[in-house]
LUMKOL-667141 format. One line per 5 residues: their letters; for each residue x, y, z of N, C-alpha, C. Coordinates in nm, 4 decimals. Atoms other than C-alpha are relative to their C-alpha. Layout:
REM LUMKOL-667141
A = X,Y,Z,X,Y,Z,X,Y,Z | ...
This chain:
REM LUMKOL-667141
XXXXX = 0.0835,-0.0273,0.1157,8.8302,-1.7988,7.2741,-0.0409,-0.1331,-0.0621 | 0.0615,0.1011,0.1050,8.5863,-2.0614,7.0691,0.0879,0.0163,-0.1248 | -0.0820,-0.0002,0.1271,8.7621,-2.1923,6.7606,-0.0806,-0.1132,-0.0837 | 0.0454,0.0990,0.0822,8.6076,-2.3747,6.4713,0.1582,-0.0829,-0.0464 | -0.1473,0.0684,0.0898,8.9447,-2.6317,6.3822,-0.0557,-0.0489,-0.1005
XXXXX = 0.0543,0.1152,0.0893,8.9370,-2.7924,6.0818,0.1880,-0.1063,-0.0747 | -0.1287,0.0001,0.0666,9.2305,-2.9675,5.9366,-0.0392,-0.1641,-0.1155 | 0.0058,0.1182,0.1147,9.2444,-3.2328,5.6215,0.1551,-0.0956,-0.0008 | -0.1212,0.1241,-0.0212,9.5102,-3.5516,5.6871,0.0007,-0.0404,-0.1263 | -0.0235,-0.0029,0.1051,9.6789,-3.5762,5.3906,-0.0225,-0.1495,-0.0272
XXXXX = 0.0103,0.1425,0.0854,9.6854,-3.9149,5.1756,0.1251,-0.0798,0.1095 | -0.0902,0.1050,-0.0336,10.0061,-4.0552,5.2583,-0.0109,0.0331,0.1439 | 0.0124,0.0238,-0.1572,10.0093,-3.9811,5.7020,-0.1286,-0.0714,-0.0029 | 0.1221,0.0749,-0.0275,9.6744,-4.1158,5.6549,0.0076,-0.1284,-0.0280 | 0.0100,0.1611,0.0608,9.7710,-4.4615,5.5110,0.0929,-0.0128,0.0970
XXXXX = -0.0840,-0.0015,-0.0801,10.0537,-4.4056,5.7272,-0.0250,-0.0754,0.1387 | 0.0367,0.0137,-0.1816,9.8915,-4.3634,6.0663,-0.1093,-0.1459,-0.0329 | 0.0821,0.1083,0.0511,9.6060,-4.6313,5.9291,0.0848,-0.1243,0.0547 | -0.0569,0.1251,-0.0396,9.8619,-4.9388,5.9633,0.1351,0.0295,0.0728 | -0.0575,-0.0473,-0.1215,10.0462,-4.7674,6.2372,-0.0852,-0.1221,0.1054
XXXXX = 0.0663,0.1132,-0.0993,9.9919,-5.0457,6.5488,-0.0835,0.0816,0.0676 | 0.1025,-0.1288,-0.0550,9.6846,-4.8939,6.7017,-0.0568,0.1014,-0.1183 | 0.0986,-0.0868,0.1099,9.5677,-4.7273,6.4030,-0.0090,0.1413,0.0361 | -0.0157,-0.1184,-0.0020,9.5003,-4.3436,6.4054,-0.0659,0.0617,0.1765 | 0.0706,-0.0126,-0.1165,9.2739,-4.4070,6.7250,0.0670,0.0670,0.0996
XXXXX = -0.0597,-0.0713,-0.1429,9.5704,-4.3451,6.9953,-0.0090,0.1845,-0.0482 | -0.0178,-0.0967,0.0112,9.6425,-4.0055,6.8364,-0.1476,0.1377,-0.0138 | 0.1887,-0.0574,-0.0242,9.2626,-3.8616,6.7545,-0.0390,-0.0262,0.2033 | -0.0003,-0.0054,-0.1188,9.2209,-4.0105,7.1077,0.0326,0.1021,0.1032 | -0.0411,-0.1173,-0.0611,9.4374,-3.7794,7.2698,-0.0443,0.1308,-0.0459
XXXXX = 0.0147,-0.1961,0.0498,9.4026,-3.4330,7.0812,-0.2107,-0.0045,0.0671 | 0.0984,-0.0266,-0.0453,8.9947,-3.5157,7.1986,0.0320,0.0063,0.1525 | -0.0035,-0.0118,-0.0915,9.0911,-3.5911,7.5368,0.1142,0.1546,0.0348 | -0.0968,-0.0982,-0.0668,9.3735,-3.3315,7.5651,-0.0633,0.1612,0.0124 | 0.0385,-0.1337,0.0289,9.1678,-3.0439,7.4267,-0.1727,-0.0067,0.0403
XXXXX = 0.1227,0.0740,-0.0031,8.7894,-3.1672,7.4765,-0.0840,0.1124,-0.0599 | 0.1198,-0.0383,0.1093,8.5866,-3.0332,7.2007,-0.1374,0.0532,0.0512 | 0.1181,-0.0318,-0.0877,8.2631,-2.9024,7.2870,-0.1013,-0.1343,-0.1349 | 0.0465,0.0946,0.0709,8.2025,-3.0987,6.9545,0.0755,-0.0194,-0.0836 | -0.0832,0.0595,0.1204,8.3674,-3.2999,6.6562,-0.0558,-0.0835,-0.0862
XXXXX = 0.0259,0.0961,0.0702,8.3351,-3.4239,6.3561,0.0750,-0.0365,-0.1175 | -0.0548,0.0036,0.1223,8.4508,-3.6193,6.0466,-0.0471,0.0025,-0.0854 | 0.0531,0.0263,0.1513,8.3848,-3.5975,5.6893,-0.0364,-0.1432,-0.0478 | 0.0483,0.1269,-0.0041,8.2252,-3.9190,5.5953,0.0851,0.0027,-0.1334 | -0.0870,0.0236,0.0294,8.4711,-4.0724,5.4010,0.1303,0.0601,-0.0917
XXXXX = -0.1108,-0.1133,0.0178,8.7459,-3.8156,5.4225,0.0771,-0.0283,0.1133 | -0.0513,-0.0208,-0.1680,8.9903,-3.7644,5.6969,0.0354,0.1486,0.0003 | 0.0030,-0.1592,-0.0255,8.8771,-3.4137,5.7408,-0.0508,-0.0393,0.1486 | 0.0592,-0.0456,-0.1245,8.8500,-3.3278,6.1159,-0.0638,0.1507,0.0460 | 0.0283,-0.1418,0.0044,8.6331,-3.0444,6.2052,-0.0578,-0.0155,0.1863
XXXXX = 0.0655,-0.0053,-0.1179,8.5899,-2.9589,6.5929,0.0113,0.1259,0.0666 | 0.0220,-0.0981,-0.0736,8.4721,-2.6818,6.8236,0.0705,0.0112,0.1015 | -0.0399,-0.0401,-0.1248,8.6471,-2.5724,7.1246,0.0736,0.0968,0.0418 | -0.0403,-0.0829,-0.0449,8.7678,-2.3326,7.3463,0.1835,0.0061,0.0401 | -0.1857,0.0305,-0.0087,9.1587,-2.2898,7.3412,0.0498,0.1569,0.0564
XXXXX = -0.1072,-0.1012,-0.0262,9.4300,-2.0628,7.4497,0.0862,0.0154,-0.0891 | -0.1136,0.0282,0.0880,9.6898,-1.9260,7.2774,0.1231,-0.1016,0.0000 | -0.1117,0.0935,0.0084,9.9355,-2.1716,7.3924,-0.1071,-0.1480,-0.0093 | 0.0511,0.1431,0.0087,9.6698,-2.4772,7.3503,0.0121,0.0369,-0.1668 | 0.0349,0.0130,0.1223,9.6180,-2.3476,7.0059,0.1470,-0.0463,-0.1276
XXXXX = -0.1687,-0.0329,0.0682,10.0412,-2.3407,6.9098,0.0400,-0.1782,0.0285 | -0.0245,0.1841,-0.0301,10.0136,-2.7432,7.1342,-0.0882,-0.0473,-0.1463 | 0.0790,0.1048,0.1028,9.7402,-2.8582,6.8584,0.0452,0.0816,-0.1115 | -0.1052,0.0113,0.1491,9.9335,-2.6862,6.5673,0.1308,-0.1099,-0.0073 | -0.0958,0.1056,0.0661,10.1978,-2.8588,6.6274,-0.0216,-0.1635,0.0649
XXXXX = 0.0657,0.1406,0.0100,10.0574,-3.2032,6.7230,-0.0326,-0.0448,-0.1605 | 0.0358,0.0065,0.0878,9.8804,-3.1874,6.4323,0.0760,-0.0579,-0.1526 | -0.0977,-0.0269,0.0873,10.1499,-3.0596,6.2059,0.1065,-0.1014,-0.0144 | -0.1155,0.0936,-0.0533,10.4094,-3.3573,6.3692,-0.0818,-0.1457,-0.0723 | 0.0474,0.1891,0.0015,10.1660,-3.6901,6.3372,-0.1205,0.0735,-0.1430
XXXXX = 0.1071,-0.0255,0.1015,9.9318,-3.5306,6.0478,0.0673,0.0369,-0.1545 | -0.0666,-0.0573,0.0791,10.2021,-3.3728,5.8523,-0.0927,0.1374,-0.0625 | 0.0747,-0.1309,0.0756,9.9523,-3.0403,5.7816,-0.0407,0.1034,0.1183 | 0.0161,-0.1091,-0.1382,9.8296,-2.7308,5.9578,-0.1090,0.0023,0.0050 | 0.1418,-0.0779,-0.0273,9.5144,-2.6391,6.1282,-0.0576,0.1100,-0.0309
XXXXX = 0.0775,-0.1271,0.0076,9.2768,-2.3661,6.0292,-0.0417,0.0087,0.1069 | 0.0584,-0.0740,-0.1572,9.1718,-2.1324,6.3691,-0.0815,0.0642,-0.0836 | 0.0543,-0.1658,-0.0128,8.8733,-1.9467,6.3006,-0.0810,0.0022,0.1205 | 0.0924,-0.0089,-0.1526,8.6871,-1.8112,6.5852,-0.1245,0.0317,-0.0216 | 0.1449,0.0598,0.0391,8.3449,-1.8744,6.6402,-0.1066,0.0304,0.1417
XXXXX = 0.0547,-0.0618,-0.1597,8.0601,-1.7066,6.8771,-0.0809,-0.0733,-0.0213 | 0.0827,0.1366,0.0306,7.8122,-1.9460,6.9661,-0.1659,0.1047,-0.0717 | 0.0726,-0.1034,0.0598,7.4997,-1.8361,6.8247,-0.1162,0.0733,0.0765 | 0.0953,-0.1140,-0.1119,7.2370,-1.7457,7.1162,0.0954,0.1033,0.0342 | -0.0487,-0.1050,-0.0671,7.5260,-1.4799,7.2153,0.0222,0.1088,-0.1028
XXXXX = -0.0420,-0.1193,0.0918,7.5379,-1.3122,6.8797,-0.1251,0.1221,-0.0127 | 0.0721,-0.1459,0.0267,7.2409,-1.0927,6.9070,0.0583,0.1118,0.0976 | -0.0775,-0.0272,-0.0580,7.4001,-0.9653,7.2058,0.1284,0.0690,0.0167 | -0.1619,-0.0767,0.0572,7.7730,-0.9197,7.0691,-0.0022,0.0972,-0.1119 | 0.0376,-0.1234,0.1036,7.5857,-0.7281,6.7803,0.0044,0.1158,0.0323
XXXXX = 0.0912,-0.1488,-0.0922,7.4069,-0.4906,7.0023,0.1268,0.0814,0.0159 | -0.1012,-0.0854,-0.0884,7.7156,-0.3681,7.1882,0.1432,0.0202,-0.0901 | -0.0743,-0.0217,0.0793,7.9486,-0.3838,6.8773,-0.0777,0.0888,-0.1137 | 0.0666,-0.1441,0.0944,7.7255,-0.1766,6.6501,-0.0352,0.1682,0.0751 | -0.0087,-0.1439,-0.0984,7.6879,0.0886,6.9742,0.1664,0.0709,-0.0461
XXXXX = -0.1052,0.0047,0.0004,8.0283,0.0580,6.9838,0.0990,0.1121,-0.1656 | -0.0250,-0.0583,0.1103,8.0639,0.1313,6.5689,-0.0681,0.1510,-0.0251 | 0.0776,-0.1058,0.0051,7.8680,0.4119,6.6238,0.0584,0.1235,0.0427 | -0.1007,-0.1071,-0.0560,8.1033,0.6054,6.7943,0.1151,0.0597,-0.0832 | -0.0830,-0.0204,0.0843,8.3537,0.6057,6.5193,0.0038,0.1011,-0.1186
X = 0.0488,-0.0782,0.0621,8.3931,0.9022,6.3605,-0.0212,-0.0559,-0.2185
């Protein structure tokens, strides 16, 4: 399933990881390479991460707790249909509601 993440790095892991050797880079590094986004982005001068991608339930429980370990906070999951497929997922979910008594 598509997932919009978003998660906000608190103050202090963020000053933290900041003058951490290597800076926050190794760790952002990985969670893009480990999970590969379809897209990502940050809040311009925030350390809000917000990225798209397709996960499993056990990728989604690895980047909670990544997150949760070197970020100290939790991720928001919501799920997210892309948008050429929603006229589509309408159609056959309003058939669908139609049946209900």
């Amino acid at each position: 399933m598509r997932y919009l993440v978003y998660f906000e790095i608190p103050t202090e892991a963020g000053n933290r990881l900041d003058f951490e050797e290597g800076g926050p880079g190794p760790i952002l590094g990985y969670v893009m390479d480990r999970f590969k986004p379809e897209a990502s982005y940050t809040q311009a001068g925030m350390r809000d991460i917000f990225m798209v991608a397709d996960l499993t339930e056990a990728q989604m429980t690895e980047l909670m707790l990544i997150v949760s370990k070197k970020f100290g906070t939790y991720p928001e999951f919501t799920p997210v249909i892309p948008g050429a497929a929603t006229p589509g997922i309408a159609a056959k979910a309003i058939e669908g509601a139609k049946k209900a008594p």
